[in-house]
N, C-alpha and C positions, 0 to 999 in steps of 0.2 A: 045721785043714783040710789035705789033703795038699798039699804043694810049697810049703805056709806055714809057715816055721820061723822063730819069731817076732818081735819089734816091730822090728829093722832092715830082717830081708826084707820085711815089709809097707811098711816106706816105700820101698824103693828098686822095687819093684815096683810104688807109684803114681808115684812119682818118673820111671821108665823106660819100664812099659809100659804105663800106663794115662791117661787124662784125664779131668777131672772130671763130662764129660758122662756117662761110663762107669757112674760110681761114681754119679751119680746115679739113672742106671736102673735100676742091679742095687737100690741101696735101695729105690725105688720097687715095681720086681717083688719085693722081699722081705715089701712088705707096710709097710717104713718110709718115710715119708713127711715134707715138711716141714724133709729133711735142706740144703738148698740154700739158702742163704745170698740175699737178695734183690739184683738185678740191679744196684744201684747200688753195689756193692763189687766193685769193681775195682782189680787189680793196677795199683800206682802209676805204674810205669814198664816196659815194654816187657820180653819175655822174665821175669819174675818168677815163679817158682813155690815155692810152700811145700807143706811136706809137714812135720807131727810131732805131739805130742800137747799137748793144750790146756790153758793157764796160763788159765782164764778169770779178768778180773776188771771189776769197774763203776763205771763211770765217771758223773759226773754235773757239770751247769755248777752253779754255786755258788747261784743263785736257787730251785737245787731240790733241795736237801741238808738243807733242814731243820736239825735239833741233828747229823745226821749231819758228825761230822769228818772230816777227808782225811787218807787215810791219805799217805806218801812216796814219790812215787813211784820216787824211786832205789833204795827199799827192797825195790819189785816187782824192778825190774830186777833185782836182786842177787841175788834169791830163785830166776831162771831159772837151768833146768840143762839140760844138751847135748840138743838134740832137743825141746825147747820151744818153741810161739808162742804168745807174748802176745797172749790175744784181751782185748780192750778194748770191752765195751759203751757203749756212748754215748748209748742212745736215739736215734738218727740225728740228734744235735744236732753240728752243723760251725761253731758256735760260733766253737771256738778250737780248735789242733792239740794235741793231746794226747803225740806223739812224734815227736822227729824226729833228725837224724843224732846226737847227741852219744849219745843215751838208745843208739841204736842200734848204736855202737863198743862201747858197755860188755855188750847185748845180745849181739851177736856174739863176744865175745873169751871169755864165758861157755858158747858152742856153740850159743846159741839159734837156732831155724831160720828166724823170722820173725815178722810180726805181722799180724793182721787186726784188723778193728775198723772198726764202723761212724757213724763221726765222721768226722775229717781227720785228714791227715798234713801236715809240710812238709820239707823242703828234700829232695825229692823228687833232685833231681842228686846230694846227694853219698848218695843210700838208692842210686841206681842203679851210680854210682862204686865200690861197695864190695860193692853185688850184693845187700845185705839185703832179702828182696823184704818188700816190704809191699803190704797189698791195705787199702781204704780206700772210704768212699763219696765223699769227696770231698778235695780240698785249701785249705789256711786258711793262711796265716803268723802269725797272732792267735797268740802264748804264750800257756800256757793258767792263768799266777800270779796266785792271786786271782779268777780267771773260773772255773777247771772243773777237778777233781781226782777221783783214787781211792778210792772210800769202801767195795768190798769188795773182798776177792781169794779165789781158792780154791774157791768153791761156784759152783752155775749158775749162768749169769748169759744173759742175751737179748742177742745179735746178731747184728745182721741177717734179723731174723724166727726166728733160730734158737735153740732155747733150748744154751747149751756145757756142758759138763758138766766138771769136773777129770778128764782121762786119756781123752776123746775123741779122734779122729785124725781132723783140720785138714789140707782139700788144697784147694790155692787154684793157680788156672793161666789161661789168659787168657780160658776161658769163664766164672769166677768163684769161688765157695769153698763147698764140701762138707763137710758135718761128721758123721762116721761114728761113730757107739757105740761105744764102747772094747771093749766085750765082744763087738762082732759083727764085727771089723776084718775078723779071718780071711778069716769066710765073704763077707764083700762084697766082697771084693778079688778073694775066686775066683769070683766069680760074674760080678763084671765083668772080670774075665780071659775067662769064657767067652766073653758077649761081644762083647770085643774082636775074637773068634777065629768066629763068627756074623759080625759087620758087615764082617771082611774074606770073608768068602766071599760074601757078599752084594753086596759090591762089584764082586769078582769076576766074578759073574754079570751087574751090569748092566753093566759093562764090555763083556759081548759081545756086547750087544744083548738079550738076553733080556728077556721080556714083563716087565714091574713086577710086577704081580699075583702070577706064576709063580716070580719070584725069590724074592718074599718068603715066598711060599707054601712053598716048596722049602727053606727055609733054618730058618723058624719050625717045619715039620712034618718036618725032617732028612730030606727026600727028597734020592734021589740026582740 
C-alpha cells in the first residue's frame, strides 16, 4: 500500500499513530472479523504497548496434556528474534503464571517486543521496571513446575478467542490486543490511518456544536 514501506513502517506507524480500537474497525470494515483479542487481556501494568509479529505457542496445565510432553521453555525463549511477541495460549486457565521477569530479561536482551497470552503473568513490578509490556487475562504467583508447560510452538495456536498464526502483527495498548493477518498488515494499517484522519474531523465538527446526525453524516458521505 502506498506510504507502507514495509514490516518496520508498519509497526512504528501502530506504534505512533494508531490505536487498537483503529485497527479493529478498519479489520471489521474489511470484512475480517474476530480479530480482537477478548476483553479480559489486559496490559499488565499501566502505559504497556506492544507492537511485532507473533511467535504463537500452547500452552496447557499438566492435568490436560495427555501423553503430550512439555516442551522447555527457556528453549521458546531462546528461539525469539528482534521484533517478536510471545503469544502463549492458555485456554484461559490462570492456574499458574507461565512467565514472569527472569524469562523476560532473556526475552528482551534477544529484541523481543513483548508477550500476550491468555493465562497469568507475575512479578508484574519488575515487567513494569524494565518496560517489557505484557498483556495477560490475569495475574497468579503459582510457578508453573510440574503444574502447566509448553506443548506446541510455531503453528496456530487460540488466544484469547483469537485464533494466531506464525508472522501475524500483535498490537496490544490499554484498549486491549488485535491481531492482524500477516498478509493484510499493509492495507489495514492504511485503512485505519484513514480513519484516524475521519474521527479527527469528526471530532472536529462536534467540537463546534454541530448537529450529531449532520456530523456524522458529513464525514461518513465526505460532504463539505
Amino acid at each position: 500500500m502506498p506510504g507502507l514501506d514495509g514490516e518496520q513502517e508498519i509497526f512504528e506507524t501502530l506504534r505512533s499513530r494508531l490505536e487498537t480500537t483503529l485497527v479493529s474497525d478498519a479489520l471489521d470494515a474489511m470484512g475480517i472479523h474476530g480479530q480482537a483479542m477478548r476483553a479480559e487481556v489486559r496490559p499488565a501494568f499501566p502505559g504497556a504497548t506492544v507492537v511485532g509479529q507473533a511467535y504463537p505457542v500452547q500452552a496447557l496445565d499438566r492435568d490436560e496434556t495427555g501423553d503430550k510432553p512439555f516442551l522447555n521453555i527457556l528453549d521458546v525463549v531462546n528461539s525469539l528474534k528482534p521484533d517478536d511477541v510471545l503469544v502463549i495460549g492458555s485456554s484461559g486457565s490462570l492456574r499458574t503464571a507461565l512467565f514472569g521477569d527472569l524469562l523476560a530479561v532473556a526475552a528482551q536482551v534477544r529484541g523481543a517486543a513483548g508477550l500476550v497470552t491468555d493465562g497469568a503473568l507475575r512479578d508484574i513490578k519488575q515487567l513494569a521496571e524494565m518496560n517489557f509490556p505484557g498483556f495477560a487475562a490475569g495475574v497468579n504467583m503459582v510457578d508453573p513446575t510440574g503444574k502447566a508447560g509448553i506443548v506446541d510452538s510455531g503453528r496456530a495456536v487460540p488466544c484469547g478467542g483469537v485464533t494466531v498464526n506464525p508472522g501475524d502483527i500483535v498490537f496490544g495498548d490499554i484498549n486491549g490486543v488485535v491481531v492482524i493477518p500477516g498478509d493484510r498488515a499493509a492495507e489495514t494499517v492504511a485503512l485505519a490511518l484513514k480513519l484516524a484522519s475521519e474521527e479527527a474531523l469528526l471530532r472536529d465538527r462536534l467540537r463546534t456544536g454541530q448537529d450529531i446526525h449532520g456530523a456524522f453524516d458529513s464525514v461518513i458521505n465526505q460532504e463539505p
